[in-house]
N, C-alpha and C positions, 0 to 999 in steps of 0.2 A: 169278739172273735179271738179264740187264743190257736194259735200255731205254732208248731218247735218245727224248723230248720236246720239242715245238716249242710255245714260248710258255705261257706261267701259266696259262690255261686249262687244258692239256692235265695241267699238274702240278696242280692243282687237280681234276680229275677224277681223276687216278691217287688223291689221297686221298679221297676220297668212293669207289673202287671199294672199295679197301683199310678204309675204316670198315666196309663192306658185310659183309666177309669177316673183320675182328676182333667185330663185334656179332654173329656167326654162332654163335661160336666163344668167347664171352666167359670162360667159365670163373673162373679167378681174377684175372682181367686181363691184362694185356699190359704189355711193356717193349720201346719199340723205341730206339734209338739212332740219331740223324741226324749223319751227319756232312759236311760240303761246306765251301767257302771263306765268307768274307761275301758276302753276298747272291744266292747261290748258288741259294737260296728254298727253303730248310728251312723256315720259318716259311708259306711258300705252302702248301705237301704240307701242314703240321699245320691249317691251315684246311679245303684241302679233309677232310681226316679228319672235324674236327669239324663241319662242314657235313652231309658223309653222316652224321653221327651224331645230327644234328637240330639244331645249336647253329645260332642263328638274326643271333647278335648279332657285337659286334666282336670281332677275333682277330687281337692286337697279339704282337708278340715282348716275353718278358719277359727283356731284355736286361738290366733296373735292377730287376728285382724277382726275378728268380731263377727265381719261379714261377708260373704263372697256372693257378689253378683253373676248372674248366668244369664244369655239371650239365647237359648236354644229355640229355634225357630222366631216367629213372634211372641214367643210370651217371657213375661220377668220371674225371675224366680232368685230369689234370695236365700242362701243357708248360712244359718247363722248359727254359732256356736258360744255359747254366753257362758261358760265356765268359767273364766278368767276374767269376769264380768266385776268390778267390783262395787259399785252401787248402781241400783235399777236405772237413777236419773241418768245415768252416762249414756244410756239408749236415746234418749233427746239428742244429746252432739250429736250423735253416730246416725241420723234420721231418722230414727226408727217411725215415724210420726206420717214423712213422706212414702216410706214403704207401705203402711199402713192404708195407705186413703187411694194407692192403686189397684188396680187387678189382677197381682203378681203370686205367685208361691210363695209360703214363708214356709220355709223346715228349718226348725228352730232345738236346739240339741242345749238341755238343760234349762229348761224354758223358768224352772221355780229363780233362777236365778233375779229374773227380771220381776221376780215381787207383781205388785197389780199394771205395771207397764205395757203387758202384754193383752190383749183380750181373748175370749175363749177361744179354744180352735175347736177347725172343724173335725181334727181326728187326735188320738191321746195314742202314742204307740210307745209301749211298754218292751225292752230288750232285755233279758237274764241270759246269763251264763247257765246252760244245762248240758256239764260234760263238753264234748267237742261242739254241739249243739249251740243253739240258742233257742228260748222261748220267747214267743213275742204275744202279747196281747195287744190287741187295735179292739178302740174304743171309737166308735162314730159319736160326736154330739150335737144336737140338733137335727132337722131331716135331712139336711143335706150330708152327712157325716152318715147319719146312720143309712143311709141310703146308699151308701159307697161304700161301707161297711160288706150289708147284706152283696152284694154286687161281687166285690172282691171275694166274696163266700163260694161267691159261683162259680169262682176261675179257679178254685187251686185245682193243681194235679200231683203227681204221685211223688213228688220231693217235699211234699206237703203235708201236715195230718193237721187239719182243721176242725175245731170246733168252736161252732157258732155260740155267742154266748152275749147276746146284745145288752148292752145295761146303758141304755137312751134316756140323754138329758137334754130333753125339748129345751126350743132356744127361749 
C-alpha cells in the first residue's frame, strides 16, 4: 500500500488509524519495522500509534537510549530506535530477547541495523521525503500483516491518497 501524506498531522493520524487496527488484532503482538532518512518522521507515525493506543504522555525518539518502554493501557509496547546501534549483539545486553518472547509492540526505526537479531515483522513501513510531503509505503508480511495491510486500505480518507499495492510474503 503506498500513501503520500501532507504534514505531521496527517502522519500522526495514519498512526492513531493503525494503533486502531494493531489493538484489534493484538494476539501475541506485533513487530513493525520503520524505515525512512533522518527526520523523515518515523518517530511522528510511532506517536501517533501510541496516542491511538491511549499513551497520553511525551514520545521522544530513543536515539541515546535505544529503547523506550510505554504501558498505554495494558499492553507493552517498545520503540526502539537502533541508529546509534553499533553491533547487532549489543541488542542481547539491551533485552532485546525478553522483549521478544512477550505480547508487546515493537516499532523499531532502522531495523537493518540489528543484522539477523531481529525476526521478520509483521509490517515493513517505508518513509521518503516527497516535497513538503512524505511518501509511505506499508508492506504487510505474512496474513496477519497483510491482513492489516488490506484493513488499513479501508480507512483512509481524504488527507490520504491510497494506493493499494499488496506484495505478501507468506510467513
Amino acid at each position: 500500500m503506498r500513501l503520500h501524506l501532507e504534514g505531521e498531522q496527517a502522519q500522526e493520524g495514519l498512526g492513531r488509524r493503525l494503533a486502531g487496527l494493531l489493538a484489534a488484532d493484538w494476539g501475541d503482538g506485533w513487530i513493525l519495522n520503520l524505515h525512512g532518512d533522518l527526520g523523515a518522521g518515523k518517530t511522528t507515525l510511532v506517536r501517533g500509534v501510541l496516542r491511538g493506543l491511549g499513551h497520553v504522555g511525551a514520545v521522544k525518539s530513543p536515539t541515546y537510549t535505544l529503547i523506550e518502554p510505554y504501558e498505554p493501557g495494558d499492553r507493552a509496547v517498545f520503540h526502539l530506535d537502533l541508529y546509534r546501534l553499533g553491533d547487532p549483539e549489543e541488542l542481547e545486553y539491551l533485552g532485546l530477547r525478553d522483549l521478544l518472547g512477550g505480547e508487546g509492540l515493537l516499532m523499531v526505526e532502522w531495523p537493518e541495523r540489528a543484522g539477523s537479531a531481529l525476526p521478520r515483522p509483521d509490517l515493513e513501513i517505508r518513509i521518503a521525503y516527497a516535497g513538503a510531503g512524505r511518501d509511505l509505503e506499508i508492506l504487510g508480511l505474512g496474513d496477519r500483516g497483510e491482513a492489516l495491510v488490506r484493513a488499513l486500505a479501508r480507512t483512509t480518507d481524504q488527507g490520504m491518497r491510497p494506493e493499494l499495492s499488496l506484495k505478501g510474503h507468506g510467513r
